[in-house]
C-alpha positions in Angstrom: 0.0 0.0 0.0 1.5 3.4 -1.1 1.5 6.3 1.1 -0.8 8.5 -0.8 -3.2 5.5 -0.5 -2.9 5.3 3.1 -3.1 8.8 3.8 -6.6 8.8 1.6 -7.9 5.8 3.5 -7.5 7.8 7.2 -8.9 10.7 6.2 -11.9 8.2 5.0 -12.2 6.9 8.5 -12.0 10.6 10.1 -14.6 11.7 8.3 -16.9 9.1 8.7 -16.3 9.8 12.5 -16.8 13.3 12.3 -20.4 12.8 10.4 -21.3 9.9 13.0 -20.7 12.6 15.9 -22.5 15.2 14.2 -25.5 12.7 13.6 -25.4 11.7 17.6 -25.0 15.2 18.6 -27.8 16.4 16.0 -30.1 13.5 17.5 -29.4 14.2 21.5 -30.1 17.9 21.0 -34.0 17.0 20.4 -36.9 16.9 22.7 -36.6 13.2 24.1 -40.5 12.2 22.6 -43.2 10.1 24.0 -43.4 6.1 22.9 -45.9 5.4 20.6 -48.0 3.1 23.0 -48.5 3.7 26.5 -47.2 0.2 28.8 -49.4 -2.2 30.0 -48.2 -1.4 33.5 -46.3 1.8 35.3 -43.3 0.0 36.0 -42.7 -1.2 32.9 -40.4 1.2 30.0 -41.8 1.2 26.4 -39.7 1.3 23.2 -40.9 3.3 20.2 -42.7 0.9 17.4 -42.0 0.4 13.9 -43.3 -0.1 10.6 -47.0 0.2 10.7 -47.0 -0.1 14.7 -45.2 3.5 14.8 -48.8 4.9 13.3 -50.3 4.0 16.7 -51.7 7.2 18.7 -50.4 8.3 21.8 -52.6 7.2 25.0 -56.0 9.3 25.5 -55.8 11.1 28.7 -59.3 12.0 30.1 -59.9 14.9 31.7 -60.0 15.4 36.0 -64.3 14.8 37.2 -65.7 18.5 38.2 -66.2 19.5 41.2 -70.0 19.9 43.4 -70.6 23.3 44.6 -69.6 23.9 48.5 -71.9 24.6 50.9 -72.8 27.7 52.6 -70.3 27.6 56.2 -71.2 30.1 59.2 -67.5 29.8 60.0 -66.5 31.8 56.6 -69.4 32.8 55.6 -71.3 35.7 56.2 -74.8 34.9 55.6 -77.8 37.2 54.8 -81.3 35.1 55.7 -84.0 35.5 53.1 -87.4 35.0 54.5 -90.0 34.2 52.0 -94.0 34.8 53.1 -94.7 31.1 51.4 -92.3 28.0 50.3 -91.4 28.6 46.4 -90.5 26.4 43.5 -87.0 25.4 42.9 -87.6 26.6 39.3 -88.7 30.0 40.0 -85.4 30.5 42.5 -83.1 29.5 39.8 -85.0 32.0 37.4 -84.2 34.9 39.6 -80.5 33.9 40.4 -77.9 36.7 39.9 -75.8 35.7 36.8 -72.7 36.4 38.7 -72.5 35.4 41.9 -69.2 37.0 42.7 -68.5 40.5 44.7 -65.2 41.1 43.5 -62.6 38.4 44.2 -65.0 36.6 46.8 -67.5 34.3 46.3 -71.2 34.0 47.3 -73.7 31.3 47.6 -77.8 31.1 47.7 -79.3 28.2 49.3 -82.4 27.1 49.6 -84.3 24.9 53.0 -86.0 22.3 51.3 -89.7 22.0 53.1 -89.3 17.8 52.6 -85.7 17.4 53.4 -85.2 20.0 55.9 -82.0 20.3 54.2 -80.1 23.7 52.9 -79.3 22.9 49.3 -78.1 24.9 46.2 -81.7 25.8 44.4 -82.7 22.6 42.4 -85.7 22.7 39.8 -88.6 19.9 41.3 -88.1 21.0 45.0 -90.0 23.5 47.1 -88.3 26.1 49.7 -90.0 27.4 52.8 -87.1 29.8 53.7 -83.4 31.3 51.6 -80.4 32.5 52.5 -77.1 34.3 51.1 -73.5 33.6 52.3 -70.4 35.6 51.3 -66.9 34.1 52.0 -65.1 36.2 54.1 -61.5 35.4 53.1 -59.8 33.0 50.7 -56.3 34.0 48.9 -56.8 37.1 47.5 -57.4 38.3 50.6 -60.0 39.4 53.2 -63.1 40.5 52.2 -63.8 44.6 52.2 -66.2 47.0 51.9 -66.8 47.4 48.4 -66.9 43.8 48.0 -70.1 43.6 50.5 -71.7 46.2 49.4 -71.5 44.7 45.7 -72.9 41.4 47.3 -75.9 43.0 49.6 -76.5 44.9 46.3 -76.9 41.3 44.1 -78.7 39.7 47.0 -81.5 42.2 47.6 -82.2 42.7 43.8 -82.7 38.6 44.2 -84.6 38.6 47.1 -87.0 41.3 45.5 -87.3 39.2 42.5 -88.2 36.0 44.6 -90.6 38.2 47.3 -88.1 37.5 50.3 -87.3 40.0 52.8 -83.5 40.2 53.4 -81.5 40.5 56.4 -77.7 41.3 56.6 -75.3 42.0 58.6 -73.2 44.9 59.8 -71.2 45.8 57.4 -68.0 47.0 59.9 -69.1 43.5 61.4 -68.4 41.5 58.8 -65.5 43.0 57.6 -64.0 42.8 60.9 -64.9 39.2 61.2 -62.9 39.3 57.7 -59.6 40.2 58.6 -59.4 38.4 61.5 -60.0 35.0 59.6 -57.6 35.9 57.3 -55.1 37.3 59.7 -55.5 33.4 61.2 -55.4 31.8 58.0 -52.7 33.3 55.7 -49.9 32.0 58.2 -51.3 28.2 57.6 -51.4 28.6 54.0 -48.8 25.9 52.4 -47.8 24.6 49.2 -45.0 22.5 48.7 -43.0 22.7 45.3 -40.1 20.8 43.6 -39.0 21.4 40.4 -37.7 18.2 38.2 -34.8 20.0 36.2 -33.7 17.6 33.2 -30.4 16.5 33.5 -29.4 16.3 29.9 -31.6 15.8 27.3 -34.8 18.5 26.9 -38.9 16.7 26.5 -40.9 17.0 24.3 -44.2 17.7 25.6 -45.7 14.1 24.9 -42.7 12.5 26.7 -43.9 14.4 29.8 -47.7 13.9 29.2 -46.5 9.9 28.8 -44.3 9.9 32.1 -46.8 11.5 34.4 -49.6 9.6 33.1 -47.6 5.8 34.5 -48.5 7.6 37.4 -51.5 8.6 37.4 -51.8 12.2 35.9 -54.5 13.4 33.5 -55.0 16.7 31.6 -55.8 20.0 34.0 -58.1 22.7 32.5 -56.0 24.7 31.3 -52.9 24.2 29.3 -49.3 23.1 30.4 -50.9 21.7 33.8 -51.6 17.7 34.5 -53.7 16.8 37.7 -53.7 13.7 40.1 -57.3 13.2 40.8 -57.9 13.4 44.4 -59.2 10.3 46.8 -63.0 10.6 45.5 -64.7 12.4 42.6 -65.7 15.9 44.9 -61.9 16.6 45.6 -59.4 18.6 44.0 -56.8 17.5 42.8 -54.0 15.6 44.5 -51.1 16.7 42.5 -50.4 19.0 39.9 -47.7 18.9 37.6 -47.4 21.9 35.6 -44.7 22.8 32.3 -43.9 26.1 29.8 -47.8 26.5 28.8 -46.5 28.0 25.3 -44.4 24.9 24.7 -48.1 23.1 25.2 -49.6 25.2 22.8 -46.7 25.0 20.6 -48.2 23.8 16.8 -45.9 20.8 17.0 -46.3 20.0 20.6 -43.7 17.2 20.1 -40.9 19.4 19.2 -41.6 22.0 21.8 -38.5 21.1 24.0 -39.2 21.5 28.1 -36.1 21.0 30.7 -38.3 21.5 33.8 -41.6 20.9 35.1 -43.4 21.7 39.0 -44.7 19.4 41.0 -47.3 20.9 43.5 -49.0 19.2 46.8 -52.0 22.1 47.7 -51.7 21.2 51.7 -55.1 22.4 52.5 -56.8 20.8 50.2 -56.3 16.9 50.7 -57.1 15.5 53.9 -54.1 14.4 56.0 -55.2 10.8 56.2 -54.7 10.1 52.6 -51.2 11.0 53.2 -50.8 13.6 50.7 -46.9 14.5 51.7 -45.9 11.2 51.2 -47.5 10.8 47.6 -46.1 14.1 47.0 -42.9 12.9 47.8 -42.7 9.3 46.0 -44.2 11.1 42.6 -41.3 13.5 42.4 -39.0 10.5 42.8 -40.8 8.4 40.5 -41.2 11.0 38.0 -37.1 12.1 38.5 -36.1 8.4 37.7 -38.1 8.5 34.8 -37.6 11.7 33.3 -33.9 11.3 34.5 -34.3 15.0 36.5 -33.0 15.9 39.3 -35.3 17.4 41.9 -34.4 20.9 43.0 -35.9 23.6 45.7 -36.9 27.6 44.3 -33.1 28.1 44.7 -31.8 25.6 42.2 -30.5 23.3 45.0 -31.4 19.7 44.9 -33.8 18.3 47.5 -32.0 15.6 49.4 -34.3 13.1 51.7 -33.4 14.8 54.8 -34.4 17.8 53.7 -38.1 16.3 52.3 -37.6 14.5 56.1 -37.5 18.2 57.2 -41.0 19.0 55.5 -42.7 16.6 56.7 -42.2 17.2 60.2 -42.9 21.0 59.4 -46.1 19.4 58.1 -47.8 18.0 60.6 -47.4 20.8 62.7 -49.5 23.0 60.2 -51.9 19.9 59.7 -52.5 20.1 64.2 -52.8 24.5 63.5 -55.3 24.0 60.8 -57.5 21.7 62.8 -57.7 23.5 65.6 -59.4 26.1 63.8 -61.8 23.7 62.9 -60.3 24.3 59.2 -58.6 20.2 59.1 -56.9 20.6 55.3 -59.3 18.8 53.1 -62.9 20.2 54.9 -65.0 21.9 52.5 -64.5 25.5 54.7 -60.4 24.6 54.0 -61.1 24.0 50.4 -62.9 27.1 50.3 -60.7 29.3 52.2 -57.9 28.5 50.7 -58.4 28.9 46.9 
């Protein structure tokens, strides 16, 4: 073999290196992408199909259940009672309903004493009402409830109770919004949510790949977009966990090459009942999730969460779990749900 032959040959090889690297670099620089077909069970790791197999759709998430409507809760509410000269119809109630039943930031509620029952309910068409009333929450996380917010709401409520022939009753306005501050004065210090962020530690996801890894365990679509929920113990609880990403790279036109490097993963303390151990779920999904996404689980300061530290939380916890229910506010009661949201 002559020299110039040689010499041709190597620089054969060195090329064919450098277009391999440039291939593998080219290929690791893209959004890691959801498998084709979602595994049979969460443990087990799925590789992408071929041939006509690759043509299958990506799993169908389904959407979180909604939600009844809370009752009306002397403990946050300030109610307004609505006394009517004769029981009325469930039907003509809802026909006389303000449209909004907001004052500001806060919400308010009619309900209605059912003369078979003897229940308070939410105005239902088919049942009769001997007597009404009208509750305002006094506090939730915007804040306590002020003056022009009550006045808004003894404004909707006595155009309703005109409508309906009820005569209203409410209460002092410097009352109330006393009453106000000092539930939210109590409250706001018991307010937690925990958050980790899963920080990828190489390749970026696509938004399918994250969609596919939180649904193994358990996730399905929020309502709005960039935001997965874990469905809470029974259908009238929030969520357990939410697991939220870049919302543009969700609306993104090609979703799958949208590329993410970190998503949140949020436990709402107040809103899950401490005996379904919400903390510990919290905590096992954020490792699950990191040894799948292969992420590393980091605090609001970048610094990665060891287990003492999530040891740490969890005592902190159930200190604000023993606060909450001795205010009669135990996280997961409807008046906790209410108040904080």
């Amino acid at each position: 073999m002559t020299l110039t032959t040689a010499l041709l040959l190597l620089g054969g090889v060195v090329l064919l290196a450098v277009v391999v690297q440039g291939v593998w670099a080219a290929r690791r620089a893209k959004p890691r992408r959801a498998d084709v077909a979602l595994p049979m069970a969460a443990k087990d790791r799925v590789e992408p199909a071929l041939g006509a197999e690759a043509a299958t759709p990506p799993p169908v998430l389904r959407p979180a259940p909604l939600r009844r409507v809370a009752r009306i809760d002397a403990l946050i509410d300030a109610i307004a009672p609505l006394t009517l000269e004769a029981p009325v119809s469930g039907e003509f109630v809802i026909s006389h309903l303000p449209p909004s039943r907001r004052a500001g930031t806060k919400p308010f509620y009619i309900e209605g004493l059912d003369t078979d029952s003897g229940e308070w309910e939410p105005p239902a068409a088919g049942r009769r009402y001997g007597e009404l009333q009208a509750g305002v929450q006094l506090a939730g996380r915007s804040g306590a409830l002020n003056e022009i917010e009550y006045s808004e709401f003894v404004q909707k409520v006595q155009a309703f109770a005109e409508g309906v022939g009820a005569m209203a009753d409410f209460p002092d306005m410097l009352e109330v919004v006393a009453r106000a501050r000092e539930l939210d004065g109590l409250a706001s210090p018991l307010d937690a949510q925990l958050t980790v962020t899963l920080r990828s530690n190489a390749v970026a996801w696509s938004v399918g790949y994250i969609q596919q890894c939180a649904a193994r365990q358990g996730f399905v679509p929020g309502a709005v977009p960039g935001r997965l929920v874990l469905p809470g113990p029974d259908e009238t609880a929030p969520p357990a966990l939410v697991l939220g990403f870049d919302a543009q790279a969700a609306l993104a036109d090609d979703a799958q090459k949208a590329a993410v490097r970190e998503c949140t993963l949020i436990l709402d303390v107040p809103q899950t009942e401490a005996r379904h151990e919400p903390f510990p779920l919290w905590h096992r999904t954020a490792t699950a999730l990191a040894e799948d996404m292969d992420a590393t689980p980091v605090d609001d300061e970048g610094q990665p969460v060891t287990l003492h530290a999530f040891a740490a939380i969890g005592r902190e916890l159930d200190q604000l779990y023993g606060q909450l229910e001795a205010l009669d506010l135990g996280a997961g009661t409807p008046a906790a749900r209410r108040l904080f949201s």
